[in-house]
C-alpha positions in Angstrom: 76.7 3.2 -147.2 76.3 4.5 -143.9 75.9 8.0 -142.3 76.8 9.2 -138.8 74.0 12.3 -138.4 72.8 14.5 -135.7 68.7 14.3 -134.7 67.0 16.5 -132.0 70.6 17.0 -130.0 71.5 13.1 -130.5 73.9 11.7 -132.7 72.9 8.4 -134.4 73.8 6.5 -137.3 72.2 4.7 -139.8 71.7 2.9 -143.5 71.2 5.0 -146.2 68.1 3.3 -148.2 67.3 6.2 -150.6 69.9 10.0 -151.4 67.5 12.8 -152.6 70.3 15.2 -152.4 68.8 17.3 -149.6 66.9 14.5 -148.1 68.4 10.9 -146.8 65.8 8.2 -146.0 67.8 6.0 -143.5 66.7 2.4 -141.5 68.7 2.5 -138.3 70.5 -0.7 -137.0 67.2 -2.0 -135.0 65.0 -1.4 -138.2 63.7 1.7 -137.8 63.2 4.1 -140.6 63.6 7.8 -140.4 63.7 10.8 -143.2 66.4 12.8 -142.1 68.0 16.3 -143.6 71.2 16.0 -145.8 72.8 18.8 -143.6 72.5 16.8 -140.3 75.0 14.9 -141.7 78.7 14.5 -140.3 80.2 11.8 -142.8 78.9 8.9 -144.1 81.2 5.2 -143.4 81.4 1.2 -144.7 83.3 0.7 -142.0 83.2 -0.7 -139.2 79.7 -2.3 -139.8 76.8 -0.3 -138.6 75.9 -2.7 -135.2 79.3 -2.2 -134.2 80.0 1.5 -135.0 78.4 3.1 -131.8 80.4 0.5 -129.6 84.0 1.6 -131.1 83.1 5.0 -130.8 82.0 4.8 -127.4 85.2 3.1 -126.3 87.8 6.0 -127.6 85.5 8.3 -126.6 86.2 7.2 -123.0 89.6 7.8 -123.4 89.7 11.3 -124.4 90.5 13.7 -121.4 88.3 17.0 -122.1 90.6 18.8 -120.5 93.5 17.9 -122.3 91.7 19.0 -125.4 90.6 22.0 -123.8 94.3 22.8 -123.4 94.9 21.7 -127.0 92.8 23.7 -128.8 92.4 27.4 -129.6 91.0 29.8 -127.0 89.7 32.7 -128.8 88.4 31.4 -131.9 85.5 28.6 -133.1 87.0 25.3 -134.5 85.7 22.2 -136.3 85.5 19.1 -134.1 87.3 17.8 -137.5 90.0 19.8 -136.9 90.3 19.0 -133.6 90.3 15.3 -134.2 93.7 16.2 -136.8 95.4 17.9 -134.1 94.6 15.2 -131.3 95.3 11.9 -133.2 97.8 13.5 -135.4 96.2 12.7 -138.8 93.2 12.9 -140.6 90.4 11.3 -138.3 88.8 8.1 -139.8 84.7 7.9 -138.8 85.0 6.2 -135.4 87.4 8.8 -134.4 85.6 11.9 -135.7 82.6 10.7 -134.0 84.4 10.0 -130.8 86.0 13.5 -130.8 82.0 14.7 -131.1 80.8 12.8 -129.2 83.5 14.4 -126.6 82.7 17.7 -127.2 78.5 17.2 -126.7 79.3 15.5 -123.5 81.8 18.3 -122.6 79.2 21.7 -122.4 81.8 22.9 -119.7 84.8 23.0 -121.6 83.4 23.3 -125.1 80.7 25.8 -126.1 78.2 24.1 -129.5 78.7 27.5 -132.2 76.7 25.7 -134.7 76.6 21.8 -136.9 80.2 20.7 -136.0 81.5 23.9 -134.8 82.5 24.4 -131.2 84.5 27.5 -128.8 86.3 26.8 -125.6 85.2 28.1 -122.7 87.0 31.0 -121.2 89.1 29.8 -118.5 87.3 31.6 -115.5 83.7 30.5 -116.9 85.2 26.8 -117.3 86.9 27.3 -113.7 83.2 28.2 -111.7 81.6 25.3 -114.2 84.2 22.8 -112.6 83.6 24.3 -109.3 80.1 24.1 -109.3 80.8 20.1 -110.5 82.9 19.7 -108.1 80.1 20.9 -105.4 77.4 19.0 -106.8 78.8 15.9 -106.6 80.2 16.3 -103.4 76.5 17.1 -102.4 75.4 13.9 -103.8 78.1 11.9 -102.1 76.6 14.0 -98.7 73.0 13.2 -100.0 73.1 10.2 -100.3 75.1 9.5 -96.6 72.3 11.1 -95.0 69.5 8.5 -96.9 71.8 6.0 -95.4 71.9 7.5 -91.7 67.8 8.3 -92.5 66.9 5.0 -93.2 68.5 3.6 -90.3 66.8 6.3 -88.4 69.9 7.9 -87.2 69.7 12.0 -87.0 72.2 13.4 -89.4 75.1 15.7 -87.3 74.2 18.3 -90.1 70.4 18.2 -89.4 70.7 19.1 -85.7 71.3 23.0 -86.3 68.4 23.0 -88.6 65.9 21.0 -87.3 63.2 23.9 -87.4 63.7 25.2 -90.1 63.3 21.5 -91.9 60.1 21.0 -89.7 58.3 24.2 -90.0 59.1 26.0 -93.0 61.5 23.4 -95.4 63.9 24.9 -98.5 62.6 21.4 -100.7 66.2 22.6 -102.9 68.3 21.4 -99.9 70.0 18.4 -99.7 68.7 17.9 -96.7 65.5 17.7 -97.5 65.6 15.6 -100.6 67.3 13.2 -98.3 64.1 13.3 -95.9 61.6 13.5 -99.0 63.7 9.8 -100.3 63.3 8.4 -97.3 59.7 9.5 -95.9 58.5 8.1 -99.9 60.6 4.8 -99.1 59.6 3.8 -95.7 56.3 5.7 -96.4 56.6 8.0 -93.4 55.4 12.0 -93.2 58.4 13.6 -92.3 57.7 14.5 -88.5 57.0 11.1 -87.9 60.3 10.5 -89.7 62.1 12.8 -87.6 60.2 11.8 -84.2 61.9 8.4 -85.2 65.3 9.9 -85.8 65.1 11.6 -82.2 64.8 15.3 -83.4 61.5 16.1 -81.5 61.5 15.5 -78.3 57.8 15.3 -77.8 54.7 16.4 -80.2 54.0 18.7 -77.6 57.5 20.5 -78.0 56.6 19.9 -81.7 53.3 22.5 -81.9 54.6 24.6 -79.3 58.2 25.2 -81.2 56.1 26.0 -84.4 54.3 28.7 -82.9 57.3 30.1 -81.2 59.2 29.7 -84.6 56.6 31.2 -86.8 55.8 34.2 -84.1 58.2 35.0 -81.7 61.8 35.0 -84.3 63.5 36.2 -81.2 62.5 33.8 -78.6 59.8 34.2 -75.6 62.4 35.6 -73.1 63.3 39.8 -73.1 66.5 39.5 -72.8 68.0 42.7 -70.8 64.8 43.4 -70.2 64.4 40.5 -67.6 66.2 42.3 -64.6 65.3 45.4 -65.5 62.7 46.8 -62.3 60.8 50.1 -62.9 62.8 52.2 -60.3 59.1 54.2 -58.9 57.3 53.4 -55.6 54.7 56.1 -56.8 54.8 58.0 -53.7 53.1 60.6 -55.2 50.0 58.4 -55.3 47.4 58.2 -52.5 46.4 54.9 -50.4 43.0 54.1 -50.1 41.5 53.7 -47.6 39.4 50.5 -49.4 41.2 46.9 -48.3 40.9 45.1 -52.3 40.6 41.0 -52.7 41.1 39.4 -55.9 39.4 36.7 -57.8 41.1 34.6 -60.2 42.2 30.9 -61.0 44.6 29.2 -59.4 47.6 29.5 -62.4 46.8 33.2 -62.9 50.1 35.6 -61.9 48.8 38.6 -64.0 46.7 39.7 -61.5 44.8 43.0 -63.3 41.7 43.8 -61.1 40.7 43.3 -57.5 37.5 44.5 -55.8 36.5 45.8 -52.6 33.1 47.1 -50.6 32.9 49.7 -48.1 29.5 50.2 -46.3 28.1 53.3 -46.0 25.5 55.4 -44.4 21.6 54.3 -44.7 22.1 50.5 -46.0 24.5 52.0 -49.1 27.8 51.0 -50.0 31.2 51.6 -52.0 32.2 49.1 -54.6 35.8 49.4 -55.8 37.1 48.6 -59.4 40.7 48.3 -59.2 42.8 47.5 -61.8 46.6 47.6 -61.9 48.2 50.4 -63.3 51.0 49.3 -65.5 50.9 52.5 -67.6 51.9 54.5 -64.5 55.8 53.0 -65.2 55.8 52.2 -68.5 56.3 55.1 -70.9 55.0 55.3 -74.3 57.8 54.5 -77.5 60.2 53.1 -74.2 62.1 49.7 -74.6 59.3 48.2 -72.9 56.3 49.8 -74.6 57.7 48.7 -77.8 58.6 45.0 -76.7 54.7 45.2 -75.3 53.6 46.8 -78.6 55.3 43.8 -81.0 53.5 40.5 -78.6 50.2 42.5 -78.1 48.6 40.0 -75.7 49.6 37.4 -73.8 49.8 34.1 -75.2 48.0 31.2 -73.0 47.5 27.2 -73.8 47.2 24.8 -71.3 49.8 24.3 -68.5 51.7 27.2 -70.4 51.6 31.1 -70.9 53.7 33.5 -73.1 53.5 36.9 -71.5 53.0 40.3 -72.9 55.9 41.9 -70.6 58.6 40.6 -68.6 58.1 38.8 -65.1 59.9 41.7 -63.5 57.5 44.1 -64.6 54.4 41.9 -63.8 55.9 41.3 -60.3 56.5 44.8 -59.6 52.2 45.8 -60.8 50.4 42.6 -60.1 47.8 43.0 -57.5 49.7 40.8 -54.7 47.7 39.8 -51.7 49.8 41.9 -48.7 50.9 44.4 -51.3 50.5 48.4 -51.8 50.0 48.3 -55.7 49.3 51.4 -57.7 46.1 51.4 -59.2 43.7 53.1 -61.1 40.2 52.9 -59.6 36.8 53.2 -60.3 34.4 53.7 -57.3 30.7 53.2 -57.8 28.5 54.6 -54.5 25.4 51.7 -55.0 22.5 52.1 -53.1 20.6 49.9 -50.8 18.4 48.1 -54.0 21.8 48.0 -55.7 21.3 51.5 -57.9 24.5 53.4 -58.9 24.0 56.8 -57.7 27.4 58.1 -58.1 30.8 57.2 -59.4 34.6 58.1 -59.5 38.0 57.3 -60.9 40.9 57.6 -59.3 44.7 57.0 -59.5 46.0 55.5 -56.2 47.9 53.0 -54.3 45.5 50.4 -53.0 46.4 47.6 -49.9 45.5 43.9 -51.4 44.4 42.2 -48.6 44.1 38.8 -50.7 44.2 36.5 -53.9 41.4 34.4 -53.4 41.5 31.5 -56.3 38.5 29.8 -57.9 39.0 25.9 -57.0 39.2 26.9 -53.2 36.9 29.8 -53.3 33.6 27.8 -55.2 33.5 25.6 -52.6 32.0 28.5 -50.4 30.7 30.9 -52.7 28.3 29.0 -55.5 24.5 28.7 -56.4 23.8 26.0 -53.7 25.1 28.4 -50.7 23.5 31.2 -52.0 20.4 29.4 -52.3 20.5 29.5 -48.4 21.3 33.3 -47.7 24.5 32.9 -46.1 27.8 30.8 -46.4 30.9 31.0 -44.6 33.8 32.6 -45.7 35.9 35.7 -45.0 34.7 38.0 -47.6 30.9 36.4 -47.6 29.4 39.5 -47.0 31.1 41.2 -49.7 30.7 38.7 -52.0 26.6 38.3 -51.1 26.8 42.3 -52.0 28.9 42.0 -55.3 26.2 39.0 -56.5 23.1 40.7 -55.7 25.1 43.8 -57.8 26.3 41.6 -60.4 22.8 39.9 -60.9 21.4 43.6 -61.0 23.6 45.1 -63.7 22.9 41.7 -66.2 19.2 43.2 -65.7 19.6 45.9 -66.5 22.0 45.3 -69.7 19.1 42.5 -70.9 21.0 39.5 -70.5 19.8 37.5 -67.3 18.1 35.1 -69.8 21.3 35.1 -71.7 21.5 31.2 -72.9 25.6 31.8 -72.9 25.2 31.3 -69.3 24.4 27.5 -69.7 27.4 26.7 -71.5 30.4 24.9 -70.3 33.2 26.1 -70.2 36.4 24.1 -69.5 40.3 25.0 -67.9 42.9 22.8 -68.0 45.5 21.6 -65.5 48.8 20.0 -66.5 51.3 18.6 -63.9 54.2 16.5 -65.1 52.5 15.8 -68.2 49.4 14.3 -66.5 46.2 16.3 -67.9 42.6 17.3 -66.1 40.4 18.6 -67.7 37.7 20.5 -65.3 33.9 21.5 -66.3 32.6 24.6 -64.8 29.2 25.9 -66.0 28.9 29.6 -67.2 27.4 32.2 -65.4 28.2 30.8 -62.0 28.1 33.3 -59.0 32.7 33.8 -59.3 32.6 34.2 -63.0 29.2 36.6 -63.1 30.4 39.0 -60.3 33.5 38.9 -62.0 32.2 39.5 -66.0 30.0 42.3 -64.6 32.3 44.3 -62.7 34.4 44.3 -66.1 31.6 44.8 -68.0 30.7 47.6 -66.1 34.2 49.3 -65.8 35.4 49.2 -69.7 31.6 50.3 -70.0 32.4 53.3 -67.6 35.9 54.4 -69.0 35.1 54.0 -72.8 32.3 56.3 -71.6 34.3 58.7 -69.9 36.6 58.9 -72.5 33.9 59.5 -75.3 32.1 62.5 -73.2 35.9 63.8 -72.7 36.3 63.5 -76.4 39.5 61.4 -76.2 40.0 59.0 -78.6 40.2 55.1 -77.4 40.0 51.4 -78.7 36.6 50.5 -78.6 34.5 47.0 -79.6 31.5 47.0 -80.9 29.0 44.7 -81.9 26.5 44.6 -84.8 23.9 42.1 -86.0 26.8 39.2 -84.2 30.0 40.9 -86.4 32.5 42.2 -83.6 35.1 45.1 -84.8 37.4 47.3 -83.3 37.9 51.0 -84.1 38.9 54.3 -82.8 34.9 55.6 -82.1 32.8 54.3 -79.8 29.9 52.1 -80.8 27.2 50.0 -79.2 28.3 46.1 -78.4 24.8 44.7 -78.8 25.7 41.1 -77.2 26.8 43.1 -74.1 23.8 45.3 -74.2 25.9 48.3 -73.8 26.5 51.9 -75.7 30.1 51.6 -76.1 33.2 49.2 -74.4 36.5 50.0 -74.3 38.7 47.3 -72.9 40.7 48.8 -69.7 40.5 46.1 -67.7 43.8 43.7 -68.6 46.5 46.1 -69.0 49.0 43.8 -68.0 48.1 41.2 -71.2 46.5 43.6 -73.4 48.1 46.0 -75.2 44.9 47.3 -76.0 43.9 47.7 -72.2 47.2 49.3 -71.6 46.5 52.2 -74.3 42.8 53.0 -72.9 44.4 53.0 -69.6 47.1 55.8 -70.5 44.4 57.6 -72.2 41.8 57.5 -69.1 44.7 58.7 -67.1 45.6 61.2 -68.8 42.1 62.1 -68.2 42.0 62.3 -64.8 45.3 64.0 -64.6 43.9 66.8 -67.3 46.9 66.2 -69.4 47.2 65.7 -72.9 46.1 62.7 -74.0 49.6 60.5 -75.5 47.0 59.0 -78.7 45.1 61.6 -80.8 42.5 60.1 -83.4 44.7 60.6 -86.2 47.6 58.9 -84.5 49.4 56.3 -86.6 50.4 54.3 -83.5 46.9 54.0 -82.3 45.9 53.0 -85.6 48.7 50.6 -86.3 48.3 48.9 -82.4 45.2 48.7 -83.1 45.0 46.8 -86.7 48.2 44.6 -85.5 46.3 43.6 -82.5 43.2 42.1 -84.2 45.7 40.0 -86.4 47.6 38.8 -83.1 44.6 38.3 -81.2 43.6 35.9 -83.9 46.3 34.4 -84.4 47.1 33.5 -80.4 43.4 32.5 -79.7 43.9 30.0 -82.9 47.0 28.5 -81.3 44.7 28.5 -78.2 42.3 26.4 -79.4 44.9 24.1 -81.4 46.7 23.1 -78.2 43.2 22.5 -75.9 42.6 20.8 -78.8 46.0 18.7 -78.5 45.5 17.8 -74.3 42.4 16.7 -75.3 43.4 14.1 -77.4 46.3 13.5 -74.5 43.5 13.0 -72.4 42.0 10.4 -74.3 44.8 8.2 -74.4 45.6 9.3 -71.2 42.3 7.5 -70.3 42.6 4.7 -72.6 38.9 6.0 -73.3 37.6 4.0 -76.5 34.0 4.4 -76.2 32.8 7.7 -75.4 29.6 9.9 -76.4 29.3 12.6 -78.2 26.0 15.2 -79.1 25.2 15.3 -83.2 26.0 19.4 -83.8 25.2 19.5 -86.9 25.5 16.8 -90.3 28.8 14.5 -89.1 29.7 17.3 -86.5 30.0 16.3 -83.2 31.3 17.2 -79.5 32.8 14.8 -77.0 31.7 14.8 -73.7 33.1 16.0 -71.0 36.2 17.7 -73.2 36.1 20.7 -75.5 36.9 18.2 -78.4 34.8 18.5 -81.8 35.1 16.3 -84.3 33.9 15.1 -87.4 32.0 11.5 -87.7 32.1 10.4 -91.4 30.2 7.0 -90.8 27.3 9.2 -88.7 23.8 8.9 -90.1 21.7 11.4 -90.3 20.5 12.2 -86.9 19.2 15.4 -85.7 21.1 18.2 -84.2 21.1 17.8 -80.4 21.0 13.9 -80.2 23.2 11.7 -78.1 25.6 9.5 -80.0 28.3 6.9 -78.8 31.4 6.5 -80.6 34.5 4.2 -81.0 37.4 6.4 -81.2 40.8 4.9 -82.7 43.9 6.5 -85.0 44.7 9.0 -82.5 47.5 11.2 -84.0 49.3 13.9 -81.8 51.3 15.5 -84.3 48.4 15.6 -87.0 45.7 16.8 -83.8 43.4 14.4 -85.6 41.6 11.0 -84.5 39.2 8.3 -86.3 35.6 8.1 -84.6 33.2 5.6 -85.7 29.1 6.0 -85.2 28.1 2.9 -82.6 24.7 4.0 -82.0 21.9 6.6 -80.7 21.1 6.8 -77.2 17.7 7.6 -76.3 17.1 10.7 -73.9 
């Protein structure tokens, strides 16, 4: 005697070797021997013989249409798959066929809902009509699923994929179809799925690649301002004074944001008149306008190599940038310096002030460096201005301790990029354009963060403590600048920051209230967003010097270079502002000269394989 019987959700069927009423021991067809329940049960059969049972059953099974016997049965109330099997085959069911009508109705969970052993409920007709729906979707999906593993693997871009290219790059739904199409493919041909996709034509280049992930993940709306484009600031502030004082700029060659400009004015007994000027942005831009708020959500301006995102629209910069041949409202800060380069006196104002000229590093430095100065004279428009601003600037790091500053031996590095050709240019810090420069800053966010603390009107300030840098609402020292307190001022046009301290210091000067009290939420919030922004842009920063440097490697075909030992495996390539890690470096002490083979250069990962060759000897 046989038994057709139910086991953890599975029919099966089996010999029955021993009957302890509410026990079976059974052997299955294969031998195996199980003790099963007596009320797991269906029926128990001779016939058909047990190897063959499963096989008949299957085969009617096949022929049953689930829906027809959806129809069939009763809609409101539980049945017996027995009595189902009556009404279907019109008589009694023998055991193949009342296994075959269960057997239908497991398979069926759609149509036929399991009430208990043997005893099923159709599904109501709108629950069954979503179920079939849902079917219906799922294996259209697959059908879709699997075209685009068959377009993948041939590395053709799917039509689908085109719209959602992003979104599949940078932040993936790993539900979608389309991505368990990539995932089956990238596993197959053992392929990351950029590298898939770079293949497939979607990414243009693995510059667009990092650049489109930063605009993606931080500027949702795009880098352009829309309306905001055309829109000009209709004042030609003339309500505003001209100076008398004829202003140069210095600045590199790609800079458009042109925030500060200096001039000198001699005066009586070997003294003189420096001028701080720095464009006035705040004088057009209102606080909670369209543009204040746009300015208020990018915080800074965003700069990488051969590229910039801007903190307000061109329009706007072209209208307050410090233009050579230009009248530009400004707000200045006048230092009277005497003859051994003391400041006796000094005084902001808000004016319009003439720029006479942008003068740019890489034509400037050829006139104005350590060499010329060396000599006492070099030639250049502005030399004796420039001789003045130096022996100033040299003064002022005096006095603020630094002179002996070791910063000032450090390299730093600019990049140009023309039609996807990269240099990468070495200047040494601390040289005669970038210390007149630095101290005049220094010394004007010094000044105003000053005035506005004696005024008691709250600003942004950075301080500095035991090498931790913070921001905050009160003033504090900044003991790696070596001054009492520093409010940045200085870059209104690509810091929002700067562009708050400047509304507050004229508001000052104008004896107005002040548009940001101490407990002002706005104040509070720019500043705490800023810190996170600033952050987040100077990472991208590094990221993408990080990326041109490894163009300029294989730009180079450079496959030896050397490197100096940091620290452990740390080291940093010459030449470029690459560091990288050395896993095959001995142990060699910080400092040390190294050469390397380099190899495995990857521009969507930003990584590279270096190998220790040897030590040089110094």
């Amino acid at each position: 005697m046989n038994v057709f019987y139910e086991e953890a959700g599975t029919f099966k069927v089996g010999t029955i070797l021993a009957d302890n009423n509410t026990s079976l021991q059974v052997e299955a067809v294969h031998g195996k021997r199980s003790k099963i329940k007596a009320t797991s049960v269906f029926f128990r059969f001779d016939t058909p013989p047990l190897s063959e049972f499963m096989h008949h059953v299957q085969k009617i099974a096949e022929e049953l249409d689930p829906n027809f016997l959806w129809e069939c049965c009763a809609q409101d109330a539980e049945f017996t798959s027995n009595a189902l099997a009556a009404d279907y085959f019109g008589h009694a069911p023998n055991p193949v066929e009342a296994a075959a009508t269960l057997l239908l109705l497991q398979n069926a969970p759609m149509y036929f809902y399991k009430k208990g052993h043997g005893r099923y409920k159709a599904a109501p007709p709108d629950a069954l009509k979503a179920a079939l729906a849902s079917q219906e979707k799922k294996r259209l999906q697959a059908e879709q699923q699997a075209r685009y593993v068959e377009q993948l693997n041939h590395f053709m871009l799917p039509e689908e994929f085109k719209s959602r290219i992003p979104d599949l790059l940078y932040k993936p739904d790993k539900n979608s179809i389309e991505w368990k199409a990539l995932e089956a493919v990238c596993t197959e041909k053992k392929l990351t799925v950029v590298k898939l996709m770079e293949k497939c034509g979607a990414i243009p280049s693995s510059h667009d690649y990092h650049f489109n992930q930063f605009v993606w993940e931080h500027f949702s709306q795009g880098t352009g301002f829309g309306e905001l484009e055309l829109q000009q600031i209709y004042n030609n502030f003339s309500d505003l004074p001209i100076s008398d004082a004829i202003a140069f700029s210095i600045d590199d060659a790609s800079t458009t944001e042109i925030d500060d400009a200096f001039s000198v004015t001699p005066l009586t007994l070997g003294s003189f008149r420096i001028g701080i000027h720095i464009a006035a942005p705040a004088l057009g831009i209102d606080p909670e306008s369209t543009l204040d708020q746009v300015a208020a959500a990018r915080l800074s301006t965003v700069y990488l190599p051969g590229n910039k995102i801007t903190m307000l629209p061109k329009v706007t910069i072209d209208q307050f940038t410090l233009t050579e041949h230009q009248l530009r409202p400004a707000l200045s800060l006048y230092l009277d310096v005497s003859d051994d380069f003391t400041v006796i006196g000094t005084e902001s104002k808000i004016e319009k002030i003439k720029i006479a000229a942008n003068l740019r590093h890489n034509l400037l430095e050829q006139h104005f460096n350590e060499t010329t100065l060396s000599k006492g004279i070099f030639e250049h428009i502005y030399s004796k201005e420039l001789s003045l601003l130096w022996k100033f600037a040299c003064k002022m790091e005096n006095q603020r301790g630094k002179a002996n500053d070791t910063n000032n031996d450090k390299i730093d590095y600019s990049f140009e990029i023309s039609d996807d050709h990269v240099t990468i240019i070495e200047r040494r810090r601390g040289s005669p354009i970038d210390k007149v420069v630095s101290e005049l800053m220094i010394y004007v966010n010094t000044e105003w963060g000053k005035q506005l603390t004696d005024a008691g009107i709250t600003g942004i300030f950075r301080s500095q403590t035991n090498g931790k840098v913070k921001m905050s609402t009160s003033p504090a020292p900044h003991q790696g600048l070596g001054v009492a307190q520093y409010a940045w001022s200085s870059s209104p046009m690509r810091r929002y920051v700067d562009l708050i301290n400047q509304r507050q210091v004229i508001a000052l000067l104008r004896k107005e209230p002040p548009p940001y009290t101490r407990e002002n939420n706005r104040l509070l919030i720019a500043m705490r967003d800023f810190e996170t922004a600033y952050g987040i842009y100077s990472e991208f920063q590094r990221a993408m010097e990080r990326y041109w440097c490894l163009r300029w490697l294989l730009q180079e075909k450079i496959q030896f270079i050397n490197a100096q030992v940091i620290k452990e495996n740390l080291v940093k390539l010459e030449h470029i502002p690459l560091v990288i890690r050395v896993p095959s470096l001995p142990e060699i002490a910080p400092g040390a000269h190294v050469q390397l083979k380099l190899s495995e250069i990857d521009l969507f990962e930003r990584s590279l394989h270096a190998e220790f060759q040897k030590k040089h000897d110094m």
